[in-house]
C-alpha positions in Angstrom: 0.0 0.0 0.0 1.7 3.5 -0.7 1.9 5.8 2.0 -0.9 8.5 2.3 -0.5 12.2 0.9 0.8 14.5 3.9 2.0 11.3 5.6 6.0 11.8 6.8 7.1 9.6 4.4 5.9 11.5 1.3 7.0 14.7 3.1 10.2 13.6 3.7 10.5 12.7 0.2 8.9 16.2 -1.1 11.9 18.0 1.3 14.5 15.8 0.0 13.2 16.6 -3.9 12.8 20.1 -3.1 16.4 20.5 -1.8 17.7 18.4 -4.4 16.1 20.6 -7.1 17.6 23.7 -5.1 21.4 22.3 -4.7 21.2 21.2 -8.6 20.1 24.7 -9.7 23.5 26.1 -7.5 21.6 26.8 -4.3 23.3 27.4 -1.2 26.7 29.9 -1.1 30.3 28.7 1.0 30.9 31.6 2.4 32.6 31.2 5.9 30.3 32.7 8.7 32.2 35.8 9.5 30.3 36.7 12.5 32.6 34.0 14.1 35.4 35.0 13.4 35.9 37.6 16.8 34.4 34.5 18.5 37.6 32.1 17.6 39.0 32.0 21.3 35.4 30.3 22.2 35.8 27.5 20.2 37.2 24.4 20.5 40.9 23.9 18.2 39.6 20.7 16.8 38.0 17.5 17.3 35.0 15.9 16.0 32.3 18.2 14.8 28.4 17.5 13.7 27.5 20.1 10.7 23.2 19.5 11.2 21.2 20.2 8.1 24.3 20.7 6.4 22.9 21.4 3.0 25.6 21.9 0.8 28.2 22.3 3.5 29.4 25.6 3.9 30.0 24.8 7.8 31.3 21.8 6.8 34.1 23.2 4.7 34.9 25.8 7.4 34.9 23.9 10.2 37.6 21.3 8.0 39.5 24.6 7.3 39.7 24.9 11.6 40.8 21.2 11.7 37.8 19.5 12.6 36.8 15.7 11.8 33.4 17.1 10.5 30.3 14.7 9.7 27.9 16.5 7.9 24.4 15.6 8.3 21.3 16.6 5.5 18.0 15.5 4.1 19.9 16.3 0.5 21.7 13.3 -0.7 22.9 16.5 -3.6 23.8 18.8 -1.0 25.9 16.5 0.6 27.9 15.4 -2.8 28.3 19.1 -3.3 29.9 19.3 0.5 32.5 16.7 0.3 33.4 18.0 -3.6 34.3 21.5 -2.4 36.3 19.6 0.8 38.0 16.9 -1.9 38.9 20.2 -3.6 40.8 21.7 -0.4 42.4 18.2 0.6 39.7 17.7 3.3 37.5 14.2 4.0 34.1 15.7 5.3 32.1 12.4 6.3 27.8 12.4 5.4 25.1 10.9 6.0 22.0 11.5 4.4 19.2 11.0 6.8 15.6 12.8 7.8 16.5 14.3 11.5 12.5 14.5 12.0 12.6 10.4 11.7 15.9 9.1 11.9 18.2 9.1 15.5 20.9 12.1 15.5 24.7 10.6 15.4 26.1 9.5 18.7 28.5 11.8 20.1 30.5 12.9 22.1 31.1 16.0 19.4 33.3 18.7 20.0 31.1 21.2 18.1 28.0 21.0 17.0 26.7 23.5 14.3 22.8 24.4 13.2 22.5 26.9 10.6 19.0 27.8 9.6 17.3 24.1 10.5 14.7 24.7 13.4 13.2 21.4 14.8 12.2 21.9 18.5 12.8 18.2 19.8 16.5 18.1 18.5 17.8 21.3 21.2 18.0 18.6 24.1 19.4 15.8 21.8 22.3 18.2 20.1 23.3 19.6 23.7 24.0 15.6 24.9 25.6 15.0 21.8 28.2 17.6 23.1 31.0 16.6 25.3 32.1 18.3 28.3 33.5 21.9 27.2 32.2 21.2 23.7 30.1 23.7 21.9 27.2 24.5 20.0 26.7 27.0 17.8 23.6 28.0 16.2 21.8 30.6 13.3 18.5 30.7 13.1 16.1 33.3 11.5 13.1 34.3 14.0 9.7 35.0 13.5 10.4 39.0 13.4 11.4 37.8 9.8 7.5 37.7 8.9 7.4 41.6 9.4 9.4 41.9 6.1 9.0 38.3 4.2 6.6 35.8 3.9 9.0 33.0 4.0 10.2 30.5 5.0 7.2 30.2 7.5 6.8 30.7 11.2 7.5 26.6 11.4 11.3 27.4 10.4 11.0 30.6 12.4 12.3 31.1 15.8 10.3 32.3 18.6 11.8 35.4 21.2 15.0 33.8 23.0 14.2 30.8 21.7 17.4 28.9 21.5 19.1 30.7 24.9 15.8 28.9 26.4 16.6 25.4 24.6 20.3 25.9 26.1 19.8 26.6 29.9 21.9 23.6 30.8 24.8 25.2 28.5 27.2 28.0 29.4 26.0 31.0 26.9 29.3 32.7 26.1 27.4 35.3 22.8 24.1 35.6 21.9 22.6 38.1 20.1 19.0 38.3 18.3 18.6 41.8 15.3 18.3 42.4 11.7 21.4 41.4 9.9 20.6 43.6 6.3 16.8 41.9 5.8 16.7 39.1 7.8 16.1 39.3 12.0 19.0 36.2 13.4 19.5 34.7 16.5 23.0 33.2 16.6 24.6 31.8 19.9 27.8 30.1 21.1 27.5 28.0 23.8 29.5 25.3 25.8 28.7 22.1 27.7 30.2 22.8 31.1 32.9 20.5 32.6 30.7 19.1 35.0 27.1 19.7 35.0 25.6 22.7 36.3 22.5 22.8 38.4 19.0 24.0 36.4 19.1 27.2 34.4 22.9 27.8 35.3 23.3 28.5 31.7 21.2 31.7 31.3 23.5 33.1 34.2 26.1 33.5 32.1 27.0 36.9 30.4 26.2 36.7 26.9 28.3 38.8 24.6 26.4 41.0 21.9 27.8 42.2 18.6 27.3 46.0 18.1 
């Protein structure tokens, strides 16, 4: 019997054409994340790292460049190809999996850095911040739902409430957070660490964050 229409199955399969089609047509740009680069003394020198929804691996490459063991993770089985090409073409080995994070269990850690760029799915913040180990980080990107004041997409689903992510990582050390309009599009973007030994509930959102101006 074929799965139903709207079932997770034929979504999953819609997202994975979808992103296929985009990543064909050139989609997705490799530009390193510059807003990271005053950040460099938070993060770890190396390690393993988790690139989630990795698309067509511009983390990925950068976090290679920074001497990471990455393993990029995406719904795109095209993104991915197009993430350990423009590695091969640098002399890195970026490791993939294709895989639907909505039904399929995240990698087992312990990571050294975990990245998220742009990929909201509520029930993964827990899972990513025990995939960390101790003094490992996660950083994050995600637009928020200020976004809908100027664009119509992507839609509130994708969107990011108000603090949402500094919520998500109470049990982490916040070390920069920041949430405003970056040209036309409103991003929250965090860097936060798995303490050395675990911290009693909401230690995390005692931390200072650090803003950009």
């Amino acid at each position: 019997m074929a799965p139903a229409s709207g079932s997770p199955s034929v979504v999953a399969d819609a997202d994975r054409e979808r992103w296929d089609a985009r990543y064909r047509a050139g989609g997705g740009g490799m530009d390193a994340p510059a807003w990271l680069t005053p950040l460099a003394d938070e993060l770890p020198s190396g390690g393993r790292a988790l690139d989630v929804a990795a698309g067509a691996g511009r983390l990925s490459l950068w976090l290679a460049r920074r001497g990471f063991d990455v393993l990029a993770v995406d719904i795109s089985p095209v993104g991915l190809a197009l993430a350990r090409g423009a590695a091969a073409s640098e002399g890195f080995d970026v490791q993939t999996r294709a895989m639907d994070l909505e039904r399929e269990p995240l990698p087992f850690g312990p990571f050294e850095l975990i990245a998220c760029f742009h990929y909201r799915q509520r029930s993964l913040w827990p899972l990513l911040a025990a995939r960390l180990a101790p003094g490992g980080v996660f950083v994050a990107e995600l637009a928020t739902v200020k976004n809908l004041e100027r664009h119509a997409h992507p839609s509130r689903r994708w969107l990011a409430e108000p603090n949402e992510l500094l919520r998500a990582c109470r049990e982490l050390e916040i070390a920069y957070y920041r949430e405003g309009w970056v040209g036309d599009r409103h991003l929250a973007r965090l860097v936060a660490t798995r303490p050395l030994r675990q911290p009693g509930p909401g230690a995390g959102l005692k931390a200072c964050p650090r803003g950009a101006p």
